[in-house]
N, C-alpha and C positions, 0 to 999 in steps of 0.2 A: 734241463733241456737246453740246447743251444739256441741263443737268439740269432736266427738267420737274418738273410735281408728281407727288408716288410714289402715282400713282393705287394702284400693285398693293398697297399696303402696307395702304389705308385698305380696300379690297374684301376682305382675308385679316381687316382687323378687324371689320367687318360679321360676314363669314361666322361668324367666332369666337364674337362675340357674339349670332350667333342660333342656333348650335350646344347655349353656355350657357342660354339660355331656354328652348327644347328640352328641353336632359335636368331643368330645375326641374319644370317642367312633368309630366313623365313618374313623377319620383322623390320630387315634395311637396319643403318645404321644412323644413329643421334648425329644431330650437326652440332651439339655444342650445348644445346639446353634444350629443356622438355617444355614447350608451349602450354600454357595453363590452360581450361578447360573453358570454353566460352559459354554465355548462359544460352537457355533454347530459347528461338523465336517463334513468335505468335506465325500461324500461317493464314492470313486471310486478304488471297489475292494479291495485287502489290498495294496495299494502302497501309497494310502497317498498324501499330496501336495506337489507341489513341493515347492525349496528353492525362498527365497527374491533373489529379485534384486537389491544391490544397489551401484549406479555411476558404474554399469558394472559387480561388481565383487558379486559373488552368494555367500552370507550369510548362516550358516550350521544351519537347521530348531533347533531350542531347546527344548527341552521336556517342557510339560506342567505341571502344578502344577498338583500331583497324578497323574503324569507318569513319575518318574525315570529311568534313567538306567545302567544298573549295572555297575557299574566302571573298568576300562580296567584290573586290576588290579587283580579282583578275576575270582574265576572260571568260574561262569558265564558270563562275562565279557568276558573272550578267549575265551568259547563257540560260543559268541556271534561275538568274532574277525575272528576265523573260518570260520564260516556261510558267513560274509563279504567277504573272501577272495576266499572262493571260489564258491558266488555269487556275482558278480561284480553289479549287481540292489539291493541290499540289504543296506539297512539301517533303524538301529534299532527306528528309534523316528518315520522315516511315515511307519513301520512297525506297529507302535503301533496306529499310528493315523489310519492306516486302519482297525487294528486288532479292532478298537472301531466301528467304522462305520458297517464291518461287526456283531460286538456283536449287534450292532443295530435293522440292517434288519432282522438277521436269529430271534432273539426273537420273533419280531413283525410280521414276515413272517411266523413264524410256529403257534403263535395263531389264524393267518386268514385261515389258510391252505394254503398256497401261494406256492404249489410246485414247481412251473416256477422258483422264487424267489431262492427257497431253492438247487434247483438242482445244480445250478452254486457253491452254495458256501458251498457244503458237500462233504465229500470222497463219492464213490458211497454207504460202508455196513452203516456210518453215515444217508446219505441219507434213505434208505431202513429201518432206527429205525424209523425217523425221521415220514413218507409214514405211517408206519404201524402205529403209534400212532394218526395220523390225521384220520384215515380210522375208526381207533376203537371209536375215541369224534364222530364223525359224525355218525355211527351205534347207538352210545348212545343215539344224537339229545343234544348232549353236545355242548356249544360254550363255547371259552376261551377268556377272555380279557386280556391284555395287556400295562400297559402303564409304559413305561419307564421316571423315571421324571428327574433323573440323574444318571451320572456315574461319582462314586466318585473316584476311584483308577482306573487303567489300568496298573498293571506291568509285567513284564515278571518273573517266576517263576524258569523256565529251558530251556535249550537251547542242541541241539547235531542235528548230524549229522548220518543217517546211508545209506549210500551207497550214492546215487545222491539224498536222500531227506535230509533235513533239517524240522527240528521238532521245534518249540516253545509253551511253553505253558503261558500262560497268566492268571494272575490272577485276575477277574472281580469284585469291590464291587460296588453293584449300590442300589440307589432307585427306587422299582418300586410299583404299583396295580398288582396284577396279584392276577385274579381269574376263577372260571368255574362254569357257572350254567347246568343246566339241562332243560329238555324240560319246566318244568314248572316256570323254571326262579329261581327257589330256588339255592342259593348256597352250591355246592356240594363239593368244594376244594378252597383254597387259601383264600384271605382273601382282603376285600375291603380297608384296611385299607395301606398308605404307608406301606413297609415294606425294609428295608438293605438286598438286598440276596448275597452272596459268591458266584461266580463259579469258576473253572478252566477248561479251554479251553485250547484243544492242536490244534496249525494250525500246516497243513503239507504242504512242497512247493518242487519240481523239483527243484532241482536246477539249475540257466539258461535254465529253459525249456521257451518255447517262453509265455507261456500262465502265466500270471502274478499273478493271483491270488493263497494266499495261503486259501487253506480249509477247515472246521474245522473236525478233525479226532477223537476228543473223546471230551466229557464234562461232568464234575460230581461237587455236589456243594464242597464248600470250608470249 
């Protein structure tokens, strides 16, 4: 038999190669290296875990990779010595560990509609943006998804005090999916695709007020 050309050979490499464009397509493209997997955080309110124990004597939690915090030294740093001194429950690393847990729930609480969720952890006029933008997807027959796949940074931005609250703002870079279709399932906003989004989060806390969580008082992106 004559060996012809291996038509079937060159059609499985097509096929291949539009399979590849496809899932780029779908999944965005790498910047250059694949960010290692971070570990999960405890979620309890913003207070964070407590400290190790070890041979008796409590160990001081340490920041995680992509959560620094600010050296005692600058301004932010006293801001932050402040806040400490004149709330004897404050400290800034399970500040920040909670501060992420929170970024957690409230994203994925607010694409389900989860007001139960969200009430606890908003100032009430937060809350009330929060209500009125669920009310208005749902009028739509809009649903939003959600999925958070990592949180790359978590740091603190600014730091003050105005009266008996203490103010932090934090600044969030995560990977997420986040989109929104429409009644018909077509995508109307966002994008399926991973995507790096920026935000800045301000939490507001009593200070030594008995109730321990601090809650988010403004958010706009970064």
């Amino acid at each position: 038999m004559h060996a012809g050309f291996p038509i079937d050979i060159i059609l499985l490499a097509l096929v291949a190669g539009f399979l590849v464009l496809r899932l780029r397509s779908v999944l965005g493209k790498r910047t250059g290296y694949e960010r290692p997997p971070l570990p999960d955080q405890q979620s309890v309110g913003l207070r964070g875990p407590t400290a190790p124990v070890i041979d008796g004597i409590a160990e001081p939690v340490r920041p995680k990779p992509g959560r620094p915090i600010p050296p005692p030294h600058t301004e932010l740093g006293q801001a932050l010595a402040r806040i400490a001194a004149a709330d004897r429950g404050f400290d800034p690393v399970r500040f920040l560990d909670g501060a992420e847990a929170a970024f957690r729930r409230i994203v994925t609480a607010f694409a389900a509609g989860d007001l139960t969720t969200l009430r606890n952890l908003l100032t009430p006029s937060v809350f009330a943006t929060f209500e009125h933008a669920i009310a208005m997807r749902t009028e739509a027959g809009e649903t939003q998804q959600t999925d958070i796949k990592q949180i790359v940074e978590a740091t603190i931005d600014e730091a003050e005090t105005l009266g008996d609250h203490a103010i932090i703002v934090v600044r969030f870079v995560s990977d997420q999916e986040n989109f929104t279709r429409d009644r018909q399932g077509q995508l109307v906003a966002g994008t399926e695709a991973v995507t790096e989004i920026v935000d800045l989060w301000s939490f507001e806390h009593t200070i030594n007020a008995s109730d321990p969580v601090w809650r988010l008082a403004a958010a706009r992106s970064g």
